[in-house]
N, C-alpha and C positions, 0 to 999 in steps of 0.2 A: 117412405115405405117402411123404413126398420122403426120408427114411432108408432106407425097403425096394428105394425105387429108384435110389438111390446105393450100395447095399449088390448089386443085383441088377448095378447097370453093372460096378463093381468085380467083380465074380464071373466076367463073359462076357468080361471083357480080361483078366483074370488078377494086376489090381492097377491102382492109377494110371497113366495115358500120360503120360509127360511126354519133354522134346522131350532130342533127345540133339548137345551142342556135338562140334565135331570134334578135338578137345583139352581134357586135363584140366585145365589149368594158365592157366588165365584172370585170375586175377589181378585187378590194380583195374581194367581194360577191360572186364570181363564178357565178353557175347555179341562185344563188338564187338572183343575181343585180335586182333591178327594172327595167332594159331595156331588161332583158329577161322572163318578168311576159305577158303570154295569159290574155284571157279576161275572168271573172271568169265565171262558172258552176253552174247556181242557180236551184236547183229541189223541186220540195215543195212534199209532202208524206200529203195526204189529200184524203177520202173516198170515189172513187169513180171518181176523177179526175186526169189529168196524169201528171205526174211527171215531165215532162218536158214541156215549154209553148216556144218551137222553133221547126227550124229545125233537122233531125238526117240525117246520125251520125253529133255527137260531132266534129268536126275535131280539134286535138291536134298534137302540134310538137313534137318529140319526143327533148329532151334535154332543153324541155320550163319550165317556173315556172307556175301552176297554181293552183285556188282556186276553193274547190268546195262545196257550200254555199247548206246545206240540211235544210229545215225547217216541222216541223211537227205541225200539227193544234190541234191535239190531238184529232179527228173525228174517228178517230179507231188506236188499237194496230199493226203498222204498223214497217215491215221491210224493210232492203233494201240489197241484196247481188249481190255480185259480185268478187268471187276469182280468175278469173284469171284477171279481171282489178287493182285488189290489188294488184299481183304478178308481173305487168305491170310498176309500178312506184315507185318512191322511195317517203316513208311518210315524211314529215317535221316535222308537228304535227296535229295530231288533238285536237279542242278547241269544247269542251261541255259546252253547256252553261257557258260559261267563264275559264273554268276548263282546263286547257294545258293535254292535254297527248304524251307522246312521243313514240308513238307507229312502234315496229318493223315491224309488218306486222297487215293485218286484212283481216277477212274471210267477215263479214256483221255486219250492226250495224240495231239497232232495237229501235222503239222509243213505249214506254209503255205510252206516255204521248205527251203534246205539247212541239219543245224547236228547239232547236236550235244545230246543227256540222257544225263547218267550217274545212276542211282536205285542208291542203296545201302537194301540191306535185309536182314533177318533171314527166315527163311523161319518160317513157326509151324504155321500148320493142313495134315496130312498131305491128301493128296490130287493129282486130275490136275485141271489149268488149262488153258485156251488165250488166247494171245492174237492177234490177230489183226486184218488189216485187215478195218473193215468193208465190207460188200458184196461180199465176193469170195468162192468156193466153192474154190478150188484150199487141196490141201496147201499148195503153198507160199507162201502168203499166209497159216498159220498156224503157229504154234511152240506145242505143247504141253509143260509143264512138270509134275512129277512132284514134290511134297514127299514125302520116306519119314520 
């Protein structure tokens, strides 16, 4: 039964999905070479203005390296979640104001003060994400992001 239905998925995609680097030539860094780094992801968490100052969605490759650069002004006690764009990518590290962590997974992080997370990650499962300040209904209080 689980062959016919391995046999049936492969059939409707047209062969295995697997994630595609933005460079051939990856070398002993893998995922993580510099010729396979997107462009980074800057969102600032500020009272009243929106999180992200582009276009949405985000578009992201699935199998790419990228940075995504949160800054808080410290204008209110502000959060930001998004668990299934966490469940989405593999963590590298996230850095707090200078402070490495190596974190396995993450549901949302929350900023009590003004500072600074930079989350380095690979993107993996294709799909659309939001993340977003809880409690609020405005566009701009969320950023949708697109793995292809």
């Amino acid at each position: 039964m689980k062959k016919l239905a391995f046999a049936l998925a492969l059939g409707l995609t047209g062969g295995p999905v697997m994630a595609a680097p933005l460079c051939d030539d990856l070398g002993f860094a893998g995922l993580l070479a510099r010729c396979n780094r997107g462009e980074p992801i800057v969102l600032t968490l500020a009272s009243g203005q929106p999180l992200l100052d582009g276009e949405q969605p985000v578009e992201l490759q699935s199998g790419a390296y990228y940075v995504l650069d949160m800054t808080a002004d410290g204008s209110a006690e502000l959060a930001l979640v998004g668990p299934e764009f966490f469940r989405a990518i593999w963590i590298n590290e996230v850095v707090i104001n200078d402070i490495e962590v190596r974190a396995m997974a993450l549901d949302s992080l929350e900023f009590d003060a003004a500072g600074q997370v930079r989350l380095s990650f690979i993107a993996i499962k294709p799909g659309t994400y939001d993340l977003r300040i809880p409690g609020t209904t405005s566009d701009n209080q969320r950023v949708q992001i697109a793995i292809r």
